[in-house]
C-alpha positions in Angstrom: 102.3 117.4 174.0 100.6 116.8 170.6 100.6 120.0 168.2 97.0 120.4 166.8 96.6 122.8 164.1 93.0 124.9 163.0 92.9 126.2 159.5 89.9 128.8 158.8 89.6 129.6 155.0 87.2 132.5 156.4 88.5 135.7 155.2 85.7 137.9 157.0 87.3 138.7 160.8 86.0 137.0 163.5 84.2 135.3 161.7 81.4 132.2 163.2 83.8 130.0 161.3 86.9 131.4 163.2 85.2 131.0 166.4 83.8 127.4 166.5 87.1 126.5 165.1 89.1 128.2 168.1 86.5 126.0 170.5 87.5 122.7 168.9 91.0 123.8 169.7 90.5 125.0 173.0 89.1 121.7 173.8 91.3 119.0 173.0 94.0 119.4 175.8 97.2 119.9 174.0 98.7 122.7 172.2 97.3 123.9 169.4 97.5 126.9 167.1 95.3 128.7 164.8 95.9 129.9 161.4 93.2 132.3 159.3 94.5 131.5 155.8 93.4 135.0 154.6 96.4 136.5 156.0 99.0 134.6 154.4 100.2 134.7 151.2 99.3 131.6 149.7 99.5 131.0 145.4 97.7 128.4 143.7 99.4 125.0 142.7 101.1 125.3 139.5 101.1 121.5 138.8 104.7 121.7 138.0 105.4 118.1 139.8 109.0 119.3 141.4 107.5 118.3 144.4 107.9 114.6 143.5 110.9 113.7 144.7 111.4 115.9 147.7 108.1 116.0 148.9 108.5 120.0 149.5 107.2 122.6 147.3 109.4 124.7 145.1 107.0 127.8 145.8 108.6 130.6 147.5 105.2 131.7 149.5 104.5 131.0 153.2 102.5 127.7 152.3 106.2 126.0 152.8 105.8 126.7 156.4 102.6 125.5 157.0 103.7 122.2 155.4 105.8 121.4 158.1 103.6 122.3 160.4 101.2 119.8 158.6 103.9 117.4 158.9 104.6 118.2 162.7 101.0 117.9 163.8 99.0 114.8 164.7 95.4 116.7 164.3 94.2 118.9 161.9 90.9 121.1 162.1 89.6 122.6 158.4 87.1 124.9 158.1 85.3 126.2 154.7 82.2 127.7 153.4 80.5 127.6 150.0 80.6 130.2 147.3 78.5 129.2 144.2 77.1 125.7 145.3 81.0 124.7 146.6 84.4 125.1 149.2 85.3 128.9 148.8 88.2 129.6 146.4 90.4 130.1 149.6 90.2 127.0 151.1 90.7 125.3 147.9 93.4 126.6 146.9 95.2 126.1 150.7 94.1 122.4 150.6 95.3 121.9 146.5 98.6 123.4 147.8 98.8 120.1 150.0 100.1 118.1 147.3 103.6 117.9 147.7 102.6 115.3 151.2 101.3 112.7 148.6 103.7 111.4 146.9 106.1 108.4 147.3 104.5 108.5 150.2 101.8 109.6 152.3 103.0 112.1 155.0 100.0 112.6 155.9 98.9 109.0 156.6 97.5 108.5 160.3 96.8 111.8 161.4 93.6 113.0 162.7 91.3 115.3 160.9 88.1 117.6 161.7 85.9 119.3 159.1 83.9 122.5 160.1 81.7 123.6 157.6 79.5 127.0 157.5 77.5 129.1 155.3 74.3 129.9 155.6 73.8 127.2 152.6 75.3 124.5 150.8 77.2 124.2 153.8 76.7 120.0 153.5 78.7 120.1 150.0 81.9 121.7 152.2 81.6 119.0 154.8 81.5 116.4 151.6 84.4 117.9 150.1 86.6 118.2 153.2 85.8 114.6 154.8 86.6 113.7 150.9 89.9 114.9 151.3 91.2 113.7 154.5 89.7 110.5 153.1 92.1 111.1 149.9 94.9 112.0 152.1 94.6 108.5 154.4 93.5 110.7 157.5 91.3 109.2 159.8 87.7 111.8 160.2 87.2 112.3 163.9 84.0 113.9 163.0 82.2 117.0 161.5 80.5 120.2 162.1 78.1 122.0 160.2 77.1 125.3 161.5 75.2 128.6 160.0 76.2 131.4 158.3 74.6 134.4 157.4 73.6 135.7 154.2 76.2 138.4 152.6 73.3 140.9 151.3 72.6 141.5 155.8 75.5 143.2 155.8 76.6 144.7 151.9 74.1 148.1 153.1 71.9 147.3 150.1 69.9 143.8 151.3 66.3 145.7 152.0 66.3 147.0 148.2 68.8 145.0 146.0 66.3 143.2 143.0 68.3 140.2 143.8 68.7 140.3 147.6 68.9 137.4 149.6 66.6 138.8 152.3 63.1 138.6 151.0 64.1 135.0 149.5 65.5 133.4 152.5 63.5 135.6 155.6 60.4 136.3 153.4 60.7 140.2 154.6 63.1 143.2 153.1 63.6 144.7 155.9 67.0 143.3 157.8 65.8 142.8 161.4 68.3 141.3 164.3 67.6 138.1 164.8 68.1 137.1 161.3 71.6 137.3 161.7 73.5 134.2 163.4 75.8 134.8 166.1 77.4 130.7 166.7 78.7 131.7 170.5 75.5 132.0 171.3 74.1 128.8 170.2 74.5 126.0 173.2 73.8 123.0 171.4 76.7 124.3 168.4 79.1 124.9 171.3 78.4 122.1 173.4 78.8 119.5 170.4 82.1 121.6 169.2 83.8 120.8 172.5 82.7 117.7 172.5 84.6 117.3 168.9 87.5 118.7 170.2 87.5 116.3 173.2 87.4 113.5 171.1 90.2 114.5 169.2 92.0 115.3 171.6 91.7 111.8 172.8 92.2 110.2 169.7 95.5 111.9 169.6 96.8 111.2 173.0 96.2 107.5 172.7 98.4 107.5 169.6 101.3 109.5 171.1 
């Protein structure tokens, strides 16, 4: 059975992200596993180029492992939100670490990628930067998601009387009532096309094992 592998670059626990992710998974039919990025230990790239000629990383951090995992897999599900008008500084820095695959040649070439992105904006320049890289990588795009997010002044304790709340600018009131806040299992339509992603990767993958 194919090994499928979600990466959320959510650090906030069960997060929407986390959850629409862990559908995709559950819905393509072969094993899969989920990873939450914010519990590893992962550095930045140090541009160092000893990968070159072994392909492996010289960094003694836990991204080594997920490398061959990266390696193992035939699908690969990535999801990222925006801080300041771009990906999170997370995910970045998980998806720069993937550069000892490139070189020589692509170990990544052929495999199947899916791009969630959320936030409760900009969440369009995610999905352009994630689809750009499994572009980069020579993955083929199985598709994309973009789902909400909620605003971080709903829940900070200070969002009805911050000066520079988010509230009043994206709800048009101060005061935080419930429905302003997005729950993603209980949108259908989000769920509904979310398995229907993972279906399709899922049978993408199969009819290249």
């Amino acid at each position: 059975m194919a090994l499928i592998l979600g990466f959320s670059g959510s650090p906030i626990p069960n997060s929407n992200l986390d959850f629409v992710i862990r559908e995709i998974l559950q819905a393509t039919g072969h094993k899969t596993e989920f990873i939450k990025i914010s519990h590893h230990n992962i550095r930045p790239c140090l541009g160092c180029f000893k990968c070159v000629s072994t392909n492996r990383c010289v960094q003694d951090d836990e991204m080594n492992k997920f490398l061959e995992k990266i390696i193992e897999a035939q699908g690969i599900v990535i999801g990222g939100f925006p801080t300041f008008f771009s990906l999170n500084a997370l995910t970045k820095t998980f998806l720069e670490r993937w550069y000892p695959l490139k070189h020589r040649r692509m170990l990544t070439h052929g495999k199947y990628g899916v791009t969630v992105a959320g936030g409760f904006r900009d969440a369009a320049k995610v999905k352009e930067y994630i689809n750009s890289f499994f572009k980069w990588y020579q993955m083929d795009l199985v598709g994309d998601i973009q789902i909400s997010g909620n605003a971080p002044c709903l829940f900070c304790g200070y969002g009805e009387d911050c000066l520079y709340s988010n509230v009043p600018l994206f709800y048009g009131s101060n005061r935080i009532r419930p429905e302003m806040f997005f729950q993603a299992k209980e949108d259908k339509d989000l769920l509904e096309k979310a398995r229907s992603l993972g279906r399709k990767l899922g049978e993408k993958v199969l009819i290249k094992a």
